[in-house]
C-alpha positions as CSV (number, residue, x, y, z in Angstrom):
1,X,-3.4,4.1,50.0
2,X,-4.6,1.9,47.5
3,X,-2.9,0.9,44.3
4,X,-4.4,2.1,41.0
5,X,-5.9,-0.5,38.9
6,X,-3.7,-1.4,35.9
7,X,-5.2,-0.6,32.3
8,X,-5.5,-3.4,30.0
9,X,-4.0,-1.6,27.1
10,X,-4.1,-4.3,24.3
11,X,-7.9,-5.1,24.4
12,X,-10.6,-2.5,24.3
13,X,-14.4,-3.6,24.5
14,X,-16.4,-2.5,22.1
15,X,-20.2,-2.0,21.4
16,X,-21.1,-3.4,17.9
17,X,-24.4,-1.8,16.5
18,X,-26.3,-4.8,17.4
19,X,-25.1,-3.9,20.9
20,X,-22.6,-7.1,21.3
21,X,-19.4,-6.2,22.9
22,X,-16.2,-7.0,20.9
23,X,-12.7,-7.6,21.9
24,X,-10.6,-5.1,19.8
25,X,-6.7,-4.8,20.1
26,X,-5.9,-1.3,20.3
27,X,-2.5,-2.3,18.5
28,X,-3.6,-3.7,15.2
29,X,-5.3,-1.6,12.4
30,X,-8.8,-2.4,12.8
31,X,-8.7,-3.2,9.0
32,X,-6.1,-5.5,7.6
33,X,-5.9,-6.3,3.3
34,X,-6.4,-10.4,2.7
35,X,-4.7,-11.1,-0.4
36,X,-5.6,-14.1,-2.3
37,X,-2.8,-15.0,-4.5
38,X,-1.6,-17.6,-6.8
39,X,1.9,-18.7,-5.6
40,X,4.1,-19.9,-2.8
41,X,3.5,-17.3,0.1
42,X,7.4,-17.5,1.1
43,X,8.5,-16.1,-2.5
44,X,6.0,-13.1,-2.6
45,X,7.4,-12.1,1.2
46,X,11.0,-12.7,0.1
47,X,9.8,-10.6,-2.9
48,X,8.5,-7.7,-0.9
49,X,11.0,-8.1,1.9
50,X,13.3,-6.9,-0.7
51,X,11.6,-4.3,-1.7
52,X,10.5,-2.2,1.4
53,X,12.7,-1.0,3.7
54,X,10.4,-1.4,6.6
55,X,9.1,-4.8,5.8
56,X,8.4,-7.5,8.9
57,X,7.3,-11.2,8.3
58,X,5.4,-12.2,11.4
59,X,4.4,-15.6,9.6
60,X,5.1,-17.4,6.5
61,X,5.0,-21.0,4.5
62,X,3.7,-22.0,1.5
63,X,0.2,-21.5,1.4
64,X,-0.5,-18.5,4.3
65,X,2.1,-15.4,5.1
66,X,1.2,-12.1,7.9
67,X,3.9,-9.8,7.2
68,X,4.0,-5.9,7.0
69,X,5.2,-3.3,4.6
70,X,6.0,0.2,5.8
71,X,3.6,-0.2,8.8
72,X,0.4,-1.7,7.1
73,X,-0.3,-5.3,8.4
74,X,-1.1,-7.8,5.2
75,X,-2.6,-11.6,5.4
76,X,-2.2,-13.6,2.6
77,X,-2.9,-17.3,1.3
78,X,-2.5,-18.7,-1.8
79,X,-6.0,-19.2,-3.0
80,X,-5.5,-20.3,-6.6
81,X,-5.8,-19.4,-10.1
82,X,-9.4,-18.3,-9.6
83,X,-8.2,-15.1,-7.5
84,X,-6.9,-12.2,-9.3
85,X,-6.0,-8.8,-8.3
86,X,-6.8,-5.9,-10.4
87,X,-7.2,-2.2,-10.7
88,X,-10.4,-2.3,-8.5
89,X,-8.1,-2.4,-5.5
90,X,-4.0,-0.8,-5.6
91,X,-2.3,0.2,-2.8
92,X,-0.5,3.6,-3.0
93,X,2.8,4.1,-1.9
94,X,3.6,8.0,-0.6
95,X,6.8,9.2,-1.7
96,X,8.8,12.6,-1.0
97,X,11.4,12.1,-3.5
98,X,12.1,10.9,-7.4
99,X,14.9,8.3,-5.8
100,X,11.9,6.8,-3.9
101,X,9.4,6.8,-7.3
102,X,12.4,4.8,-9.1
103,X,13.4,2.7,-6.1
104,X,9.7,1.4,-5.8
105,X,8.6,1.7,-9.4
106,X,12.0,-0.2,-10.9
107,X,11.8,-2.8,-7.9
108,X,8.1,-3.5,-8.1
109,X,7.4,-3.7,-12.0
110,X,10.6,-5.9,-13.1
111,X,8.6,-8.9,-13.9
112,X,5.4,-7.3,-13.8
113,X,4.2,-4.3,-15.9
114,X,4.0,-0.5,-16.3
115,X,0.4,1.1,-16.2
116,X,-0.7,4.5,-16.5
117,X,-0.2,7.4,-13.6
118,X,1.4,6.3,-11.9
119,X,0.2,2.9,-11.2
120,X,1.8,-0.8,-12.3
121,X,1.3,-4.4,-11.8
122,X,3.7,-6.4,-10.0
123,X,4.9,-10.0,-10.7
124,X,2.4,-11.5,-8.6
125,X,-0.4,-9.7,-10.4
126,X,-0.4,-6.7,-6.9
127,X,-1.4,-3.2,-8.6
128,X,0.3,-0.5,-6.9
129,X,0.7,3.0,-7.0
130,X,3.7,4.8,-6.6
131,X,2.8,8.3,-5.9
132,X,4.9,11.6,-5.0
133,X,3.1,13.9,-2.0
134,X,3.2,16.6,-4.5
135,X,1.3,15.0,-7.3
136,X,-1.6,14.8,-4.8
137,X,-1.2,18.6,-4.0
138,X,-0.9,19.4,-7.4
139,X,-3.9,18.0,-8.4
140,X,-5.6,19.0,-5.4
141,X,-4.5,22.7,-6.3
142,X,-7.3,25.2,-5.1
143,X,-5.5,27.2,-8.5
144,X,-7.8,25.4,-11.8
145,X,-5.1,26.2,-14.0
146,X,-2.3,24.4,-12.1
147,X,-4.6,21.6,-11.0
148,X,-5.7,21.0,-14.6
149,X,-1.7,21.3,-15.9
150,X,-0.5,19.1,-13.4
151,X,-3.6,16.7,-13.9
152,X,-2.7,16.9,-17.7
153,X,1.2,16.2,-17.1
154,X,0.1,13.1,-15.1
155,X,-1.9,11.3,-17.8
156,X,1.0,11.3,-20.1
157,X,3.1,10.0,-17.8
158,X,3.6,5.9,-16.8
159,X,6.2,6.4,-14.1
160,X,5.9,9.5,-11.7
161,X,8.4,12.6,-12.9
162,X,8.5,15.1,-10.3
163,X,10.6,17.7,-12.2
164,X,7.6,17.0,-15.3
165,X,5.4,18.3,-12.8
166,X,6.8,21.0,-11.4
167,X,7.5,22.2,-15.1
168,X,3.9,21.5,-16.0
169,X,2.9,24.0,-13.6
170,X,5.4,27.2,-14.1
């Protein structure tokens, strides 16, 4: 009897649409955020790493950092002043709870500021959004009425309220 052959299971070979084959590795998101910022690398992962629970620095000095938060792989360099981040690109953070909205929002805008919605800039110039699963049903609501009060509550707010939603919508 012979032996089965063994899988490779990190690379996959791919056909591009030119019809060149690729080396893929099945365990990395085939798309991974480059930030450019405009600091020492090691203080914005010591920053986040304090932030996120599930954070993991795979590399770090001064001028390049990998590291991921909650699962989604980030490389980084510190590119200069001429690289800014803005609202054209946030990263939105899914929460269940209120305690996660205030954990995230407190953490990430002390230094940095509030925006609208939900949203807010952190010390290092990163827009994020902190958004609770049920503001995305709410304003997803196949009810008008409730998707338009719950859309309505939301533009008043800066920081998330849950219990402002689900008030909105009664």
């Amino acid at each position: 009897m012979v032996a089965p052959k063994k899988k490779n299971k990190t690379i996959a070979k791919k056909k591009s649409p030119n019809n060149k084959v690729t080396s893929v590795s099945k365990n990395s998101n085939p798309i991974t955020p480059f930030l450019m910022f405009n600091t020492n690398l090691e203080e914005v992962t010591k920053f986040y790493a304090s932030v996120f629970k599930q954070c993991k620095i795979i590399s770090v000095n001064p001028m390049q950092a990998e590291f991921e938060l909650n699962g989604q792989r980030f490389s980084a360099y510190n590119g200069g002043p001429e690289f800014k981040f803005s609202w054209g690109v946030s990263f939105m953070i899914h929460v269940e709870t209120q305690k996660e909205v205030d954990h995230y929002w407190n953490a990430l805008s002390a230094g940095g500021k509030e925006l609208m919605c939900g949203w807010l800039e952190d010390k290092f110039g990163m827009v994020w959004q902190i958004t609770p699963n049920l503001l995305l049903e709410l304003i997803s609501h196949k009810d008008p009425i409730k998707r338009e009060k719950a859309t309505q509550a939301m533009l008043k707010m800066r920081k998330i309220e849950i219990n402002v939603l689900k008030e909105a919508i009664k």
